[in-house]
C-alpha positions, 0 to 999 in steps of 0.5 A, spaced: 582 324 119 580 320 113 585 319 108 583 316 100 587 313 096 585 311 090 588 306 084 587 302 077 586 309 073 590 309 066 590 308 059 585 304 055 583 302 048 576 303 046 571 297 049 577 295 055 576 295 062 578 297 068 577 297 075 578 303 080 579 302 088 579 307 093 581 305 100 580 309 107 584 309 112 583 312 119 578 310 125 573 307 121 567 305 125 561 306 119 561 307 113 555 311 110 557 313 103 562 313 098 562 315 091 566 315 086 566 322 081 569 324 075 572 330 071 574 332 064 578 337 062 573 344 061 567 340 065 564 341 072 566 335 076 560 330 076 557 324 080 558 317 077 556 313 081 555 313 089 553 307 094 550 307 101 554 302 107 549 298 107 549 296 100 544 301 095 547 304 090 546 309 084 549 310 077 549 315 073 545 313 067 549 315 063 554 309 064 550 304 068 549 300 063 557 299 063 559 301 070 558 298 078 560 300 083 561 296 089 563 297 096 568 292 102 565 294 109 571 289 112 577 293 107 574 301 107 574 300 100 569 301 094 570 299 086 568 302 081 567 296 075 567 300 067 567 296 062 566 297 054 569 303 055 569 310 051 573 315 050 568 320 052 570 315 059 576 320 060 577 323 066 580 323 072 576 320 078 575 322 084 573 318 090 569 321 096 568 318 102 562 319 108 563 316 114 563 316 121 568 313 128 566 313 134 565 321 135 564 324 129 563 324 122 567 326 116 567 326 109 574 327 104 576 327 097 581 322 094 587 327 089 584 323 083 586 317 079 586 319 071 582 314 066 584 314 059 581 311 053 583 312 046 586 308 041 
C-alpha cells in the first residue's frame, strides 16, 4: 500500500506564494506519475498539473504561467510551486501518485491540503 501525505497548504494574501509537497511512502520501486489536483467548493475536482518519472510535465494552462511542478525520485516527493496567487487559486489539493514496486503497480490519492487566498 502507497500512502500520500501532503503539506504546505494555507492561507495566503493575494500574489504570495506557496509550496505544496506530497510524500509517498511504501515500497517504492518507480515512480510513474504523479500530479497534483485541486478542487473548489461547487466544482468538479480538476488536474493542475502532472509530471512523469522521468521528468516531462504538463500545467494546466490556466496556471502555468504561475505554477511548476517538479518531482524527487530519490525523497518519493513532488512539488507543487504557485506563485502570484489568486483567489480564484482556493481550493484544496490533492495529490496522486502512480507508481510501481517490484510486482505490482498502484495508484492513490492524497486526503488533501487547503490553499486559501484572500485578503
Amino acid at each position: 500500500q502507497v500512502q500520500l501525505v501532503e503539506s504546505g497548504g494555507g492561507l495566503v494574501q493575494p500574489g504570495g506564494s506557496l509550496r505544496l509537497s506530497c510524500a509517498a511512502s511504501g515500497s517504492i520501486v518507480t515512480i510513474n506519475s504523479m500530479a497534483w489536483y485541486r478542487q473548489a467548493p461547487g466544482n468538479q475536482r480538476e488536474m493542475v498539473a502532472h509530471i512523469t518519472g522521468d521528468g516531462r510535465t504538463y500545467v494546466d494552462e490556466s496556471v502555468e504561467d504561475r505554477f511548476t511542478i517538479s518531482l524527487d525520485n530519490a525523497k518519493n516527493t513532488v512539488y507543487l510551486q504557485m506563485n502570484s496567487l489568486k483567489p480564484e487559486d482556493t481550493a484544496v489539493y490533492y495529490c496522486h501518485s502512480d507508481v510501481s514496486g517490484s510486482s505490482w503497480t498502484y495508484k492513490s490519492w492524497g486526503r488533501g491540503t487547503q490553499v486559501t487566498v484572500s485578503s
